[in-house]
N, CA and C of each residue as an Amber inpcrd file, in Angstrom:
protein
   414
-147.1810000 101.5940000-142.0030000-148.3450000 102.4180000-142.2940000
-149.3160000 102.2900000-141.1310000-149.8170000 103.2870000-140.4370000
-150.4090000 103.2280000-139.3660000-152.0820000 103.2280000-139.8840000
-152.9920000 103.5520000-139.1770000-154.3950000 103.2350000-139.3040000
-154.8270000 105.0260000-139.6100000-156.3950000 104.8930000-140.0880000
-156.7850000 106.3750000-139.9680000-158.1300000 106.2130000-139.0030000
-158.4230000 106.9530000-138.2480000-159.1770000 106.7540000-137.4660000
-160.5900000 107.9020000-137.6320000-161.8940000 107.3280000-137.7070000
-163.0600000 108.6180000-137.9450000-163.5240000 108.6640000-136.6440000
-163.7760000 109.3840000-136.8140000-164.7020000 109.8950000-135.3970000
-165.9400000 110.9790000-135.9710000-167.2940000 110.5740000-135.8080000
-168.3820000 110.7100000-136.0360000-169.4030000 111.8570000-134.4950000
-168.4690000 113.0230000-134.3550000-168.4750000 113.9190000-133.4900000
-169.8610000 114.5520000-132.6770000-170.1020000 114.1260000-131.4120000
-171.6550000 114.3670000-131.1370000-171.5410000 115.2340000-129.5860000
-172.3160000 115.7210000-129.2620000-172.4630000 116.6940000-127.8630000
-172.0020000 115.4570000-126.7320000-173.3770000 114.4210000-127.1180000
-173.3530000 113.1580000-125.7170000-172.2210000 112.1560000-125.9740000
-172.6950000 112.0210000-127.5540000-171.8510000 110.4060000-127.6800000
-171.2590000 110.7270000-129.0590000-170.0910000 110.3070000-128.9910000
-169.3900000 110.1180000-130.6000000-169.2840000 108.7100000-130.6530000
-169.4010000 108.3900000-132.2720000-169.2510000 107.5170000-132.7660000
-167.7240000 107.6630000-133.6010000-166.9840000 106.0770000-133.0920000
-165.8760000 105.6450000-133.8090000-165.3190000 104.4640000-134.5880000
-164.9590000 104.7970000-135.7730000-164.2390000 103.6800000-136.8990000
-162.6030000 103.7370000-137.0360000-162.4230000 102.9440000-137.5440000
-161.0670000 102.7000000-137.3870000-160.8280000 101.5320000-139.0300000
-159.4990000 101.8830000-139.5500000-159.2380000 100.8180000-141.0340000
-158.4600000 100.2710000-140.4780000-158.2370000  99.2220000-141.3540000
-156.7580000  98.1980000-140.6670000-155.8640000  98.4680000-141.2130000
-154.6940000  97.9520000-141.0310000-153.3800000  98.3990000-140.7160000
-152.7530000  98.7610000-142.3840000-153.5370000  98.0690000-143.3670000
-152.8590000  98.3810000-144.6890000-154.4060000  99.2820000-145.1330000
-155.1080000  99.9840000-144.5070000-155.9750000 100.9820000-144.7020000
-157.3710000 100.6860000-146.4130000-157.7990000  99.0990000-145.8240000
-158.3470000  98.6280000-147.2640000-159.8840000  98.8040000-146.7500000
-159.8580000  98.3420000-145.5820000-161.4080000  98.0950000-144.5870000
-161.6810000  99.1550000-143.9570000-163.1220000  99.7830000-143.7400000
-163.0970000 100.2980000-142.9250000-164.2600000  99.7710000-141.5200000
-164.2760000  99.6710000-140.1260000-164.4440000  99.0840000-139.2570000
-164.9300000  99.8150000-138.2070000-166.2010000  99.3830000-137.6350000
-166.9750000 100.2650000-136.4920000-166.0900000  99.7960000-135.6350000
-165.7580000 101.1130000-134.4190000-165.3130000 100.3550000-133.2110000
-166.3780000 100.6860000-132.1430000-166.8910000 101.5730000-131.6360000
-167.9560000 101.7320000-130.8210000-168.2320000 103.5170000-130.3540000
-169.3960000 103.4440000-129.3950000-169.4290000 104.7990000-129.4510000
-168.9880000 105.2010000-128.1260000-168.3900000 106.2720000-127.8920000
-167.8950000 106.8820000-126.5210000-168.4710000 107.8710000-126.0300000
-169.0810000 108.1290000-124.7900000-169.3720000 109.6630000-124.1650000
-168.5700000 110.3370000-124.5900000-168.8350000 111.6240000-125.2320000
-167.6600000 112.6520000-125.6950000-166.6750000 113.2260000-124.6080000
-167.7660000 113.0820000-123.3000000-166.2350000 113.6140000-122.3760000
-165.3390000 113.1340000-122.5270000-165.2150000 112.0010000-122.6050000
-164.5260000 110.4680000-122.0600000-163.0600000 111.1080000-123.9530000
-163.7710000 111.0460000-124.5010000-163.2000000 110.6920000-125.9800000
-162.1690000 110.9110000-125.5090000-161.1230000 112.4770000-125.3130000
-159.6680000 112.6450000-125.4920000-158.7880000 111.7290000-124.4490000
-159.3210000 111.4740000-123.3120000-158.9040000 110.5830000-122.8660000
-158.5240000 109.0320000-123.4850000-159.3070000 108.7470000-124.2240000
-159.6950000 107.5690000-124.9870000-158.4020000 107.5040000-126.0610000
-158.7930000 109.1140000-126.9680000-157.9190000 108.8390000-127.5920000
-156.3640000 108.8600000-127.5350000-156.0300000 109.5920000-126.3640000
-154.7380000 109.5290000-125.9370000-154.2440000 107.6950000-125.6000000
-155.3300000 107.2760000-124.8370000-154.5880000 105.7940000-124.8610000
-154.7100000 104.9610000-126.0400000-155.8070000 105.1590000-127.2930000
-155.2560000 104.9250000-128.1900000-154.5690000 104.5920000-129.2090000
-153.9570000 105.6720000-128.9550000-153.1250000 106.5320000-130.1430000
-151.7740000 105.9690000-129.1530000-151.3590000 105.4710000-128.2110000
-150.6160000 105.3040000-127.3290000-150.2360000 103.3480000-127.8190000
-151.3400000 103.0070000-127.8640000-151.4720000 101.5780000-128.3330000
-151.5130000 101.1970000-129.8880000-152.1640000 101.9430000-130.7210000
-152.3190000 101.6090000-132.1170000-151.4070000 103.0210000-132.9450000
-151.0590000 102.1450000-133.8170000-150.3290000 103.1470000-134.8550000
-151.8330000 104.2880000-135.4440000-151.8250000 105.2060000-135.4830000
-152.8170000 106.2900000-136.4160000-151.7100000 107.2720000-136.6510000
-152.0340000 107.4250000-138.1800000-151.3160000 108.6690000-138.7680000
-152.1280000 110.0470000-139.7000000-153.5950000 109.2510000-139.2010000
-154.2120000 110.4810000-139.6980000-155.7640000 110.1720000-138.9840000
-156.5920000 111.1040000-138.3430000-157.7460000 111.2230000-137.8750000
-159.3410000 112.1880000-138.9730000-160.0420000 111.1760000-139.1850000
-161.1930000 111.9660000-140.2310000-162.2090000 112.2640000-139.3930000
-162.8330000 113.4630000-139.4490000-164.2300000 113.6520000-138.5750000
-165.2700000 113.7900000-139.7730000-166.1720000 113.8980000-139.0370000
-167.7300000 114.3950000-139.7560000-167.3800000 115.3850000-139.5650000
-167.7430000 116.3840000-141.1900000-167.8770000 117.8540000-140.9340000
-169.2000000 118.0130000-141.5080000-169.9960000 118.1820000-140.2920000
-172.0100000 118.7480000-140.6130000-172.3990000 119.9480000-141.4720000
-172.6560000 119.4790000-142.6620000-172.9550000 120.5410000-143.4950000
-174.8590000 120.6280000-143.7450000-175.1390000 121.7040000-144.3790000
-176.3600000 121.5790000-144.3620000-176.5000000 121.6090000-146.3070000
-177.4900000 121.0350000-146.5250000-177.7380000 120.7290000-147.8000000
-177.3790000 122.0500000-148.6580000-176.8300000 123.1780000-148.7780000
-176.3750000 124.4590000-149.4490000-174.5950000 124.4740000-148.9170000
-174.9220000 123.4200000-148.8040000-172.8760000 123.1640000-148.6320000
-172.3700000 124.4560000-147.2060000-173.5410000 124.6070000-146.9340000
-172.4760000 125.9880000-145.6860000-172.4800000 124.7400000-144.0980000
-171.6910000 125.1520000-143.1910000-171.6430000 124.5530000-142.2650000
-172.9520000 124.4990000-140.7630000-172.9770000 123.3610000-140.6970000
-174.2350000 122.9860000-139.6130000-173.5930000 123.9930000-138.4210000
-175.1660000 123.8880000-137.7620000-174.7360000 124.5810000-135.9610000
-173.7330000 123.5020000-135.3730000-173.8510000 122.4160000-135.4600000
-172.9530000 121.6270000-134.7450000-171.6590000 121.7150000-135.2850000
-171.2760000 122.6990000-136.0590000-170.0980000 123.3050000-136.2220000
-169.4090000 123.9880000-134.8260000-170.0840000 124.6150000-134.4050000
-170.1920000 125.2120000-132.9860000-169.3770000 124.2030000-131.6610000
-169.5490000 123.4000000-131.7520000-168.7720000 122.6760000-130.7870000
-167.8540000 121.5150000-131.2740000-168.0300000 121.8010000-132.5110000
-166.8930000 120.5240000-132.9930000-165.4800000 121.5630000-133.0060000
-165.9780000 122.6750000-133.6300000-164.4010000 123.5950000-133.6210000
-163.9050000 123.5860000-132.1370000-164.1810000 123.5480000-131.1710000
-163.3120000 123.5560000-130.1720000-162.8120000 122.6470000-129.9660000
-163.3280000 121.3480000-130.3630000-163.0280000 119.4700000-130.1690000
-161.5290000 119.5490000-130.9120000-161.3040000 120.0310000-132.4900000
-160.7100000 119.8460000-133.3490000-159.2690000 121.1610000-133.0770000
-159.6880000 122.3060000-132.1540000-158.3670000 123.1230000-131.2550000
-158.0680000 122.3180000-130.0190000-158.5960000 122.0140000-129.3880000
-158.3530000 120.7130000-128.7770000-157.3200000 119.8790000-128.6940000
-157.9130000 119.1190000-130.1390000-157.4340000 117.8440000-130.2390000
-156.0440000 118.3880000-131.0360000-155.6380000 119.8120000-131.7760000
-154.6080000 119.7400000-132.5820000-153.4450000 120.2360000-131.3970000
-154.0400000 120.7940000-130.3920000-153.1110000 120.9720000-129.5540000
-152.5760000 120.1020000-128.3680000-153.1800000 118.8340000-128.2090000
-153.1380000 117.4990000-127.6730000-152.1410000 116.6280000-128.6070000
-152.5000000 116.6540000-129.7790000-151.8840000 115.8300000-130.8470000
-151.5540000 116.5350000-132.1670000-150.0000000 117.4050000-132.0610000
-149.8700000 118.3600000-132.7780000-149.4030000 117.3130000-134.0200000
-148.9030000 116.0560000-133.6940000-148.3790000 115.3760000-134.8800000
-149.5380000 114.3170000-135.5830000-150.5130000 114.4950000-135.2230000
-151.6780000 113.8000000-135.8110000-152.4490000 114.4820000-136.9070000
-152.4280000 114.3520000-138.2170000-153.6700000 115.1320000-139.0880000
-154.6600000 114.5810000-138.7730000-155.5450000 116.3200000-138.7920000
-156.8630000 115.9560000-138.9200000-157.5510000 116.4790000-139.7730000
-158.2520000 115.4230000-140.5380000-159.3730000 115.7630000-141.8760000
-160.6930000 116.0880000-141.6090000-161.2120000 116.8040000-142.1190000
-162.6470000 116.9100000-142.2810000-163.4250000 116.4580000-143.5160000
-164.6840000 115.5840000-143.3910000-164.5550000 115.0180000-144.5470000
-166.5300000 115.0110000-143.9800000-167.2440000 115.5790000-145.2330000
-168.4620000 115.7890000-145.0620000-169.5350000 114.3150000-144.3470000
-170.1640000 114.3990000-143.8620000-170.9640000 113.8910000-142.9320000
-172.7850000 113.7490000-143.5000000-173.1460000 114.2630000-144.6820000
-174.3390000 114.6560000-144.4450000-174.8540000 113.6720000-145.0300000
-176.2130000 112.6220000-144.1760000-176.8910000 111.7570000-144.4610000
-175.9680000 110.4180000-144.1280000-175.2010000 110.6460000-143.4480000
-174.4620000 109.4070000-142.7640000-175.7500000 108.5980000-141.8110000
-176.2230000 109.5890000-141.0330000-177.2700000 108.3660000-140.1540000
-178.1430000 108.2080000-140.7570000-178.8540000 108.6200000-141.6970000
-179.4690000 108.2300000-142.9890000-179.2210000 106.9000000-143.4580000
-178.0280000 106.9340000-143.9750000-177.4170000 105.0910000-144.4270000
-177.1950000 105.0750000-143.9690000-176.6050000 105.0840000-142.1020000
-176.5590000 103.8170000-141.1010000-178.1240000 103.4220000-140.8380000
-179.2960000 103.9860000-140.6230000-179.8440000 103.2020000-140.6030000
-180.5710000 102.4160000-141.8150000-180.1610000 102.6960000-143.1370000
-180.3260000 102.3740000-143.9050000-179.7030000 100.4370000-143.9360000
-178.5600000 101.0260000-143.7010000-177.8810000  99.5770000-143.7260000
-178.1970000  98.6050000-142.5380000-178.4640000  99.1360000-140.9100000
-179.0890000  98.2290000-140.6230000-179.8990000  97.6280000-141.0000000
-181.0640000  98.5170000-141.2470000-182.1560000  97.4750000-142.0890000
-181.9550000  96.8900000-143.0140000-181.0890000  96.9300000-144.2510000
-180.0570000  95.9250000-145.0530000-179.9490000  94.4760000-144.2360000
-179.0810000  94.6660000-143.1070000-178.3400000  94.0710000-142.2940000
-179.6080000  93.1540000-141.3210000-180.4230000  93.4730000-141.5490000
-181.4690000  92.3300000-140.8280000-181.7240000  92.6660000-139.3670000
-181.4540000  94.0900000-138.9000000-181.0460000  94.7590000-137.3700000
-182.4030000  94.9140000-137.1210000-183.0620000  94.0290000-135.7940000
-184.3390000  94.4310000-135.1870000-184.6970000  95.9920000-135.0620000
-186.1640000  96.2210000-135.1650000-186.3200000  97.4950000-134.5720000
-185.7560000  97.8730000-133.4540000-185.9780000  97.3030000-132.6410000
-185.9060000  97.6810000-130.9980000-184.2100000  98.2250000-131.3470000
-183.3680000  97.3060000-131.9120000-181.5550000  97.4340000-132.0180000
-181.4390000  98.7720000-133.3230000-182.2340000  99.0760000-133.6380000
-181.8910000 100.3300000-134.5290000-182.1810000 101.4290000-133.8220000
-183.0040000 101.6610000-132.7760000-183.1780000 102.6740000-132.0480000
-181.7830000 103.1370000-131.2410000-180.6610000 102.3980000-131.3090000
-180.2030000 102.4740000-129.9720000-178.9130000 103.6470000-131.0190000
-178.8480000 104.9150000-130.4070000-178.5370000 105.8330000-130.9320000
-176.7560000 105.7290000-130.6850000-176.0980000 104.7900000-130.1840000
-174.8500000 104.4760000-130.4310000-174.7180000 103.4290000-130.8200000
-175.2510000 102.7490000-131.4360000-175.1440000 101.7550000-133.1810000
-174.7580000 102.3650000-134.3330000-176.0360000 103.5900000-133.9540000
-176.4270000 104.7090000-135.0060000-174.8270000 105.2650000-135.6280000
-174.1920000 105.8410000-134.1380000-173.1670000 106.8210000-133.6480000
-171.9460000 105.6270000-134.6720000-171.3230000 104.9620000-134.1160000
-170.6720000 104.2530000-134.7790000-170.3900000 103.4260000-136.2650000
-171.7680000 103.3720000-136.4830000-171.9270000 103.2050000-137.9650000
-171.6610000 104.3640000-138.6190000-171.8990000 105.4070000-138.5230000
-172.2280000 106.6710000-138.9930000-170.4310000 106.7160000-139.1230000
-169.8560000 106.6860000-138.3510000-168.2470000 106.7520000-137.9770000
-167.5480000 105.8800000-139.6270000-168.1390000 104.4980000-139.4060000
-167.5190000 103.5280000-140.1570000-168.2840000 104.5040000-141.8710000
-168.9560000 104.6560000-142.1010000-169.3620000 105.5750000-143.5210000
-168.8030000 106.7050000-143.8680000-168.6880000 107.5460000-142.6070000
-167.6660000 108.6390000-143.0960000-166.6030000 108.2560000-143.4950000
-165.5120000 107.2940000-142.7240000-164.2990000 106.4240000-143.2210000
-164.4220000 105.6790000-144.5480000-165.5360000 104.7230000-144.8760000
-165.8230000 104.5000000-146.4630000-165.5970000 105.2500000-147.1930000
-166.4990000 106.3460000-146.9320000-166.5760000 107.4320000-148.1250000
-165.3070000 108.1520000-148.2020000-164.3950000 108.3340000-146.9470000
-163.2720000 108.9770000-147.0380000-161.9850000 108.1000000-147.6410000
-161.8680000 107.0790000-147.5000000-161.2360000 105.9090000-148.4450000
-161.4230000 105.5750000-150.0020000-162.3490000 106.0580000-150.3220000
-163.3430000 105.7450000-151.6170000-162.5720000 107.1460000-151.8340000
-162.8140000 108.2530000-151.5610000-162.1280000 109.6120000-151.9260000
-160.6300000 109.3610000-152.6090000-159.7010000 108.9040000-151.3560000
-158.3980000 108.5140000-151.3560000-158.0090000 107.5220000-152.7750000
-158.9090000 106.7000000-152.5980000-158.9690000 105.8180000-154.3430000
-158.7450000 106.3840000-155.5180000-159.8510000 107.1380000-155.6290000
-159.7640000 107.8420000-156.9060000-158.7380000 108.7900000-157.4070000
């Protein structure tokens, strides 16, 4: 059983999570310049088993899709034509950086360390994967 991997999709920087290998945890790994990402994920996906990839899909509170719909659809033609044997899920996003910084401050995270908008990026990653695991449960 390979891993599922989120990716928390941004213009500058995406944020990424990753579960372990029997898919119970889910786990920040860090955030990447988006150029950089397909590169990234090709080595990867080259090194770790993944058999399925979850993104943030940005909705706006009336359930229709965010502007940042706009550049994730090309990420996600992209990426299916890079990695035709990889699924990819979309799995709603809204108020993820909401509870990441929610949970830092849980988590005892200085001000100054909550500002830093790829903490943000990566947490945000590891919640979409919660919530998309928590889905899979039920």
């Amino acid at each position: 059983m390979g891993r599922i991997l989120a990716i928390d999709f941004g213009r500058k920087r995406t944020g990424l999570a990753v579960t372990d290998v029997l898919r119970i945890t889910a786990n920040p790994l860090f955030t990447i310049e988006t150029k950089e990402l397909m590169n990234w994920l090709t080595d990867y996906f080259a090194h770790e088993p993944v058999d399925e990839v979850v993104i943030g899909h940005p909705t706006q509170m009336n359930g229709e899709d965010s502007e940042s719909m706009n550049y994730i659809r090309p990420f996600i033609g992209n990426f299916k034509k890079q990695f035709p044997d990889k699924p990819i899920t979309m799995y709603d996003e809204r108020f993820t950086s909401v509870l990441a910084h929610r949970a830092m401050i849980d988590g005892g995270m200085k001000k100054k360390d909550r500002q830093n908008k790829a903490v943000v990026d990566k947490i945000a990653a590891c919640i979409i994967l919660e919530g998309y695991l928590e889905k899979l449960r039920v």
